[in-house]
FIVEX-26977 format. One line per 4 residues: number of its first residue (from 1); their letters; for each residue x, y, z of C-alpha. Coordinates in nm, 4 decimals, always signed. Example, Ala and Ser with C-alpha at 12.3 -4.5 7.8 and 13.67 -1.06 7.14 Angstrom:
<recs>
1 = as = +1.2300,-0.4500,+0.7800; +1.3670,-0.1060,+0.7140 .
</recs>
This chain:
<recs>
1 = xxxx = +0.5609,+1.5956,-2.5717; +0.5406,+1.7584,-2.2220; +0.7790,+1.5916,-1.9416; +0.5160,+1.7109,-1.6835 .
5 = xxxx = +0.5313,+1.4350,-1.4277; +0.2450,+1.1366,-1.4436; +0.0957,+0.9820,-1.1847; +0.2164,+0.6944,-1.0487 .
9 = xxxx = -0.0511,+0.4334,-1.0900; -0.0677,+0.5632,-1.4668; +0.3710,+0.5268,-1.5082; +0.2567,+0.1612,-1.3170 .
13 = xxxx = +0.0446,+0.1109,-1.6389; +0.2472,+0.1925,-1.8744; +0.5416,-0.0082,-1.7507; +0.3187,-0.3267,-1.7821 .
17 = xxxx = +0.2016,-0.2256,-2.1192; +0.5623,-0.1529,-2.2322; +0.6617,-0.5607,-2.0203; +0.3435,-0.7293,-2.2341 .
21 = xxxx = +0.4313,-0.5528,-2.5724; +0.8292,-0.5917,-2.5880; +0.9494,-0.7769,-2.8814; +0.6264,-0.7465,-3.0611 .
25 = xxxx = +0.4822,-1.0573,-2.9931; +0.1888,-0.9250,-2.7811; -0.1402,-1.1218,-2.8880; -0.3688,-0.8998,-3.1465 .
29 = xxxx = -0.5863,-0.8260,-2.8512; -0.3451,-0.7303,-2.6017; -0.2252,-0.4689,-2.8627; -0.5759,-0.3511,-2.9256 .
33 = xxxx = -0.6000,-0.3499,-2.5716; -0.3036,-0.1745,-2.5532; -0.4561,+0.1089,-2.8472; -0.7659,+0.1416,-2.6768 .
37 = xxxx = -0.5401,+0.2535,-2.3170; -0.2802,+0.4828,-2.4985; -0.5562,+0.6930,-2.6582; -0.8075,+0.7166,-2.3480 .
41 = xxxx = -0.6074,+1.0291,-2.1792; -0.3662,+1.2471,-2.2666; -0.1786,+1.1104,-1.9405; -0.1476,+0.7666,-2.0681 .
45 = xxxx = +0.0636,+0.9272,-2.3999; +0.2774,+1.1185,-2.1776; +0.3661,+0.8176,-1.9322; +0.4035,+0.6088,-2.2693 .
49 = xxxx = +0.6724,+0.8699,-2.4265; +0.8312,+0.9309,-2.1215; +0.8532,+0.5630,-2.0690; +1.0574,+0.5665,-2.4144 .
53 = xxxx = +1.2709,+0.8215,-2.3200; +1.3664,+0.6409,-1.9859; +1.4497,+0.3112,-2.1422; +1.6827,+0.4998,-2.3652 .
57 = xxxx = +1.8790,+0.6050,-2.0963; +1.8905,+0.3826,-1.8558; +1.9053,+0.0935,-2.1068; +1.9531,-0.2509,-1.9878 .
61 = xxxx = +2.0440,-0.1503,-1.5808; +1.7586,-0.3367,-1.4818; +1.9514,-0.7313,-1.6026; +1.8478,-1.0045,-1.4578 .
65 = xxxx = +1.5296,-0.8797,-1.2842; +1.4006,-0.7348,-1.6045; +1.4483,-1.0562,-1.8059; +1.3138,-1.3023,-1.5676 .
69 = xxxx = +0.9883,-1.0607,-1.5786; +1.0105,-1.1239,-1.9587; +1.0152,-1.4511,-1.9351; +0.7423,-1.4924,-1.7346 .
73 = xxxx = +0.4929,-1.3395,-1.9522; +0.3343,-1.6512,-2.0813; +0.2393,-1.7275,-1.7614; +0.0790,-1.4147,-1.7025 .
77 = xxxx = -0.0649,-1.4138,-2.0429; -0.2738,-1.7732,-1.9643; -0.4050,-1.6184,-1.6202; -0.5106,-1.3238,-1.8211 .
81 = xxxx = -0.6593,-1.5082,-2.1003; -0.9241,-1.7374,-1.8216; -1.0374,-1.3667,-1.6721; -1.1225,-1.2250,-1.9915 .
85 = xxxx = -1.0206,-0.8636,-2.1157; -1.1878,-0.6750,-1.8356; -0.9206,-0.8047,-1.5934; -0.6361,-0.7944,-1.8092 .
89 = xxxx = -0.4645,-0.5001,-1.7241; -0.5450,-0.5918,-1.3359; -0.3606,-0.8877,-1.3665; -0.0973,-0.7187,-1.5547 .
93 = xxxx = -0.0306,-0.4354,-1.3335; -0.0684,-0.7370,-1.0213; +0.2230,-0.9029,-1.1590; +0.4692,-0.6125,-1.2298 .
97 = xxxx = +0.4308,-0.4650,-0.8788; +0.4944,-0.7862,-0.7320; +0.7924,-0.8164,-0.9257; +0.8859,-0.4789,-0.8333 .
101 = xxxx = +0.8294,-0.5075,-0.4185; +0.4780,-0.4017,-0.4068; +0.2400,-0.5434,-0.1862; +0.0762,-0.8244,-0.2901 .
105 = xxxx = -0.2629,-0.7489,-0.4232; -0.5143,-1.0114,-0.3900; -0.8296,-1.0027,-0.5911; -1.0107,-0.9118,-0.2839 .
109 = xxxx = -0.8081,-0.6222,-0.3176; -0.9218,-0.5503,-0.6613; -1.2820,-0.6716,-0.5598; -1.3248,-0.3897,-0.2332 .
113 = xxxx = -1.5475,-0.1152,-0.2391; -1.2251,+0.1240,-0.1105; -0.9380,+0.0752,-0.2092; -0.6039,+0.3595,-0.2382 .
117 = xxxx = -0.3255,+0.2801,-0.4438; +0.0427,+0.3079,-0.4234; +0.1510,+0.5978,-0.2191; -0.2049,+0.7274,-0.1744 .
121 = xxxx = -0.4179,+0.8482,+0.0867; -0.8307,+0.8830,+0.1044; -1.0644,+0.9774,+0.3659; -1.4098,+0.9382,+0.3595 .
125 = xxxx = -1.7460,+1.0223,+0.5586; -1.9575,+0.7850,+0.5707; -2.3379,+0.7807,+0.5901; -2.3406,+0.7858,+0.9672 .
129 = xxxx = -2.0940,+1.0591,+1.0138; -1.8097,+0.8007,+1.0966; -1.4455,+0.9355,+0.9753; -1.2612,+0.6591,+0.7460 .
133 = xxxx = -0.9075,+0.7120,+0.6278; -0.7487,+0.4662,+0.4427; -0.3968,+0.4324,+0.3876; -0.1418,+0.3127,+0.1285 .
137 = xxxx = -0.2108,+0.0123,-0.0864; -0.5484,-0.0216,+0.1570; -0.8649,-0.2388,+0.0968; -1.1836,-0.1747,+0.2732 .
141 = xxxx = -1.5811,-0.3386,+0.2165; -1.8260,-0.1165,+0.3813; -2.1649,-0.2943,+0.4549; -2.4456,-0.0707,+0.5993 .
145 = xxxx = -2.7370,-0.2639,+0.4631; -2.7986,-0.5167,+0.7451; -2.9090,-0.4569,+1.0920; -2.5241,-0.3476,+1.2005 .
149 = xxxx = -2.2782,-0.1595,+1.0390; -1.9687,-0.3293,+0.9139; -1.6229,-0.2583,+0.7832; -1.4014,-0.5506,+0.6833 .
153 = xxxx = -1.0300,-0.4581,+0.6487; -0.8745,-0.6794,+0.3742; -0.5688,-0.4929,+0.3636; -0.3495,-0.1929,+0.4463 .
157 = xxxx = -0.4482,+0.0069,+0.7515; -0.7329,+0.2269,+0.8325; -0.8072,+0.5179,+1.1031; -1.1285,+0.5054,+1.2322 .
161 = xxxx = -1.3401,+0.8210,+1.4118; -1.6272,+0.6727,+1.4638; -1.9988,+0.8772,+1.3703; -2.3294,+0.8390,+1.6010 .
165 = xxxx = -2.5910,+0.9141,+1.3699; -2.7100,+0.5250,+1.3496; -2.8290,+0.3100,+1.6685; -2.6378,+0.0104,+1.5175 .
169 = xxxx = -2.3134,-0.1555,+1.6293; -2.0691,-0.0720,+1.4307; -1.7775,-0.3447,+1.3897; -1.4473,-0.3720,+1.1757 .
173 = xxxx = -1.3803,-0.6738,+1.0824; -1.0519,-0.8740,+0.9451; -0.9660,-1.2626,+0.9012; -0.8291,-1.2602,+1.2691 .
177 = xxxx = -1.1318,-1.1299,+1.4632; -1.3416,-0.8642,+1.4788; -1.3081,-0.5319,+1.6634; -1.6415,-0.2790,+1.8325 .
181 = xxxx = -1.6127,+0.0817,+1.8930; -1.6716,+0.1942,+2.1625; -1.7096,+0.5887,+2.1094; -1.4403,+0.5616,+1.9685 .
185 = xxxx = -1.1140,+0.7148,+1.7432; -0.8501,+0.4232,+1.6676; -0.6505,+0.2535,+1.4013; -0.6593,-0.0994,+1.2627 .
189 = xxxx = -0.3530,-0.2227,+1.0289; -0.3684,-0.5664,+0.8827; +0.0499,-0.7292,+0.9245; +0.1762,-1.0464,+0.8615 .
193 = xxxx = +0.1521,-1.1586,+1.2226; -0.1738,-1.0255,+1.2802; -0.4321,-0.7625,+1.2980; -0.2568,-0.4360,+1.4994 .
197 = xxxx = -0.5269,-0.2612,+1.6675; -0.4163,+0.1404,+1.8359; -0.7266,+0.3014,+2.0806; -0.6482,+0.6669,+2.0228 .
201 = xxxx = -0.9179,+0.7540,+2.2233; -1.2283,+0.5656,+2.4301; -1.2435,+0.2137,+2.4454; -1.2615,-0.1007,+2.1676 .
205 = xxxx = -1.3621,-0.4206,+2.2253; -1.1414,-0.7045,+2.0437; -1.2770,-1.0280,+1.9504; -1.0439,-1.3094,+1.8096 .
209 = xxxx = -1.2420,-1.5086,+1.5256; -1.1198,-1.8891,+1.6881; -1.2699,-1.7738,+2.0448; -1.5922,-1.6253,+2.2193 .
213 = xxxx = -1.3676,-1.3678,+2.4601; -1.4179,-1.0027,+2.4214; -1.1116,-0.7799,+2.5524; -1.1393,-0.4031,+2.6117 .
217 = xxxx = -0.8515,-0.1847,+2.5230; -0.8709,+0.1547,+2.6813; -0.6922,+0.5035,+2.5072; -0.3673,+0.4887,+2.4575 .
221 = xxxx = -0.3046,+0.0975,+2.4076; -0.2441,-0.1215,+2.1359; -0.2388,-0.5090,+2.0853; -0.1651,-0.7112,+1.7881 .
225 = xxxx = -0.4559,-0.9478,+1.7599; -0.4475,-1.2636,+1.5948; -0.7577,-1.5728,+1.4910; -0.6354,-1.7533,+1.7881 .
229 = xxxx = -0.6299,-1.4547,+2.1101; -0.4670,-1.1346,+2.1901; -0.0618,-1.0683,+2.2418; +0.0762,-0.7918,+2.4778 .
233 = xxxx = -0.0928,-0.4723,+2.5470; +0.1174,-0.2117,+2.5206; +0.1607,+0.1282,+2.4605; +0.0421,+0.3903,+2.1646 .
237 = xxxx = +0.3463,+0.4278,+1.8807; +0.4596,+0.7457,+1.9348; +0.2735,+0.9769,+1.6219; +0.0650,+0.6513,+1.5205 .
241 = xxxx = -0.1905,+0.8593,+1.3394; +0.0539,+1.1020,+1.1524; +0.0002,+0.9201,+0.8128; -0.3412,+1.0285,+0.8132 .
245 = xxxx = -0.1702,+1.3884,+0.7869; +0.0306,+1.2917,+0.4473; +0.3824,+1.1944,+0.7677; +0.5879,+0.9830,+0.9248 .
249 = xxxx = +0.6731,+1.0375,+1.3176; +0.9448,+0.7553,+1.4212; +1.1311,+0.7912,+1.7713; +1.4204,+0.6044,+1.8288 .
253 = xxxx = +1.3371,+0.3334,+1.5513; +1.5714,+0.1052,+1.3324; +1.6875,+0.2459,+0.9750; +1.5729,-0.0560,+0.8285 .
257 = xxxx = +1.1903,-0.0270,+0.9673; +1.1883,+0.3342,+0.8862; +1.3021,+0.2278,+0.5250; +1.0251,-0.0651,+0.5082 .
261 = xxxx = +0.7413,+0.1908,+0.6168; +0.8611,+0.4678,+0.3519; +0.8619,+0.1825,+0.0869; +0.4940,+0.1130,+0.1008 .
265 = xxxx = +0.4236,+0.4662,-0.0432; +0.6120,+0.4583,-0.3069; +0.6146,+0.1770,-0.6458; +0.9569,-0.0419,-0.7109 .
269 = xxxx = +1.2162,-0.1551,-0.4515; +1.3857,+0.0262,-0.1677; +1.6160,-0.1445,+0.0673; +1.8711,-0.0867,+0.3089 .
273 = xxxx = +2.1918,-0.2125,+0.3670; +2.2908,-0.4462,+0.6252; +2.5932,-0.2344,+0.7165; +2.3207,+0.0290,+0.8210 .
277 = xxxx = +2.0235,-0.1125,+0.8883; +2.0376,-0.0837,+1.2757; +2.0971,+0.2901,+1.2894; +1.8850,+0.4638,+1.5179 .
281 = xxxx = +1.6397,+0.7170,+1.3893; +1.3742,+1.0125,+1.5242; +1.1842,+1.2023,+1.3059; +0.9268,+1.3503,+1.0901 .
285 = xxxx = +0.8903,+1.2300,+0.7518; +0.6683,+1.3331,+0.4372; +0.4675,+1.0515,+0.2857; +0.3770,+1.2310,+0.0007 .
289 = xxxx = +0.7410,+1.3283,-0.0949; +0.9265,+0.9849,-0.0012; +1.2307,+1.1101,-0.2596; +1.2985,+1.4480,+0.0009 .
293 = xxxx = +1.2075,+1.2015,+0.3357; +1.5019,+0.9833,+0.1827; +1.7269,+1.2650,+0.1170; +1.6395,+1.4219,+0.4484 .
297 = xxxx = +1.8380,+1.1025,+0.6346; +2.1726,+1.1954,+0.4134; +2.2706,+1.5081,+0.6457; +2.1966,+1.3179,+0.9757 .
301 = xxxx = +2.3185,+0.9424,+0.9148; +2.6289,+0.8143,+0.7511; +2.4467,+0.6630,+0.4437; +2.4262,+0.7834,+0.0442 .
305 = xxxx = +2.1099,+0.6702,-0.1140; +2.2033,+0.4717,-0.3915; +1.9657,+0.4556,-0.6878; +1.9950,+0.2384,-1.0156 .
309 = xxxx = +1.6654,+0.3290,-1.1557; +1.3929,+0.5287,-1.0298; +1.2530,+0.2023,-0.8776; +1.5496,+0.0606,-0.7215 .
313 = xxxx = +1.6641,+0.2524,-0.4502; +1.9117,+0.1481,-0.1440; +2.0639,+0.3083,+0.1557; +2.3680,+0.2407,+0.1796 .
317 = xx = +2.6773,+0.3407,+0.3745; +2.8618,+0.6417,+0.2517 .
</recs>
């Protein structure tokens, strides 16, 4: 059978197929489940075999990770039996990626209108000419039924160039507040602090969701907005928009951030040291390519990239 590389979110698959199935004690419908998957593409046979061939070589590398997975399967098998079949492999693949560092992938995630997977990008044109690009692992609702447009950002991060073909307002809206164009190009990333709003160019108006005040950022600031106000205004990141080009521009930033960024477009873990994670780094990166943006920091840093399977990777020193 052909070695010709699978995609990602189909290898994803067939690692969760391969986590259900071990042992042979899958249920009779996960493995007609299971049937019904293998023989849909051509794509799904490949990532199976080339599954096989993997485990045969790297054999048991994985340990303790791998097992505790394993032994977690009942659990995942009772959430999957309340959602019914439909959901199964969602639930499947949900678990494996948070086992293997992934986001966490809620089912409003699942539930969105948009949403891009591991490592992927998407842009889209809307029906009033506005410009939406989503990022990795990003989860957007787009609502232009009502008397205003809106876009609710449940996850991820989005770029926004904003169309004027409709008379309605046009707002973006996540659990910490909601955000109005105002002729606008800017970005909006959901974080764990907050919702990080960039004005690339024009004005927004931010709104937190816990008060009634409206703040206007002009072009070239950003502020991290959160349910209960607004933090600093600051400054544009230097090459903010780049991953809307398939790159990542860093100036002066820590190894270990640069490392976290890279890791959300690409499946399985990839850390960093302590012994290096406060290097400095400035650069351009490919998103699409994270293996050769990795390999790229090997010439100008003292660090080896250290890799036990395909997804577990480390910096390290060297």
């Amino acid at each position: 059978m052909s070695n010709t590389p699978v995609s990602a979110k189909v290898l994803e698959a067939a690692i969760a197929w391969k986590l259900c199935l071990e042992g042979g004690d899958g249920t009779a419908d996960e493995r007609n489940e299971f049937t019904r998957w293998h023989a849909a593409s051509e794509e799904h046979a490949r990532a199976w075999f080339q599954l096989g061939m993997l485990d045969q070589r790297v054999g048991a590398a994985a340990g303790p990770a791998r097992h505790a997975l394993l032994q977690s399967r009942a659990g995942l098998r009772q959430r999957v039996g309340k959602l019914g079949g439909g959901l199964a492999g969602m639930l499947l693949l949900g678990g494996l990626l948070a086992w293997i560092g992934a986001p966490s992938l809620a089912p409003s995630y699942w539930l969105a209108d948009q949403r891009t997977g591991t490592g992927e990008l998407r842009t889209l044109r809307l029906e009033d000419g506005t410009l939406l690009s989503l990022a990795t692992h990003t989860a957007v609702d787009i609502d232009y039924e009502g008397e205003q447009r809106v876009i609710v950002l449940h996850q991820g991060e989005i770029s926004i160039e904003t169309g004027h073909d409709d008379p309605r307002p046009l707002w973006v809206r996540t659990d910490d507040g909601r955000l109005r164009p105002l002729g606008t190009r800017f970005l909006v990333k959901r974080e764990t602090a907050g919702t990080r709003l960039e004005v690339l160019q024009a004005q927004v108006a931010a709104q937190p969701s816990n008060t009634g005040n409206e703040e206007v950022l002009n072009e070239g600031q950003q502020v991290l907005m959160h349910s209960n106000g607004l933090g600093l205004v600051g400054p544009v990141s230097a090459g903010a928009d780049a991953w809307t080009r398939g790159m990542l521009v860093v100036d002066n930033v820590r190894l270990a951030d640069l490392v976290a960024e890279l890791g959300r477009y690409r499946s399985g873990h990839l850390g960093v040291s302590d012994e290096v994670a406060n290097l400095r780094v400035t650069g351009s990166f490919p998103l699409t390519d994270t293996d050769l943006a990795l390999a790229s920091l090997v010439p100008a840093l003292p660090v080896k990239i250290e890799r036990r399977t395909p997804w577990w990777v480390t910096v390290g020193p060297r």
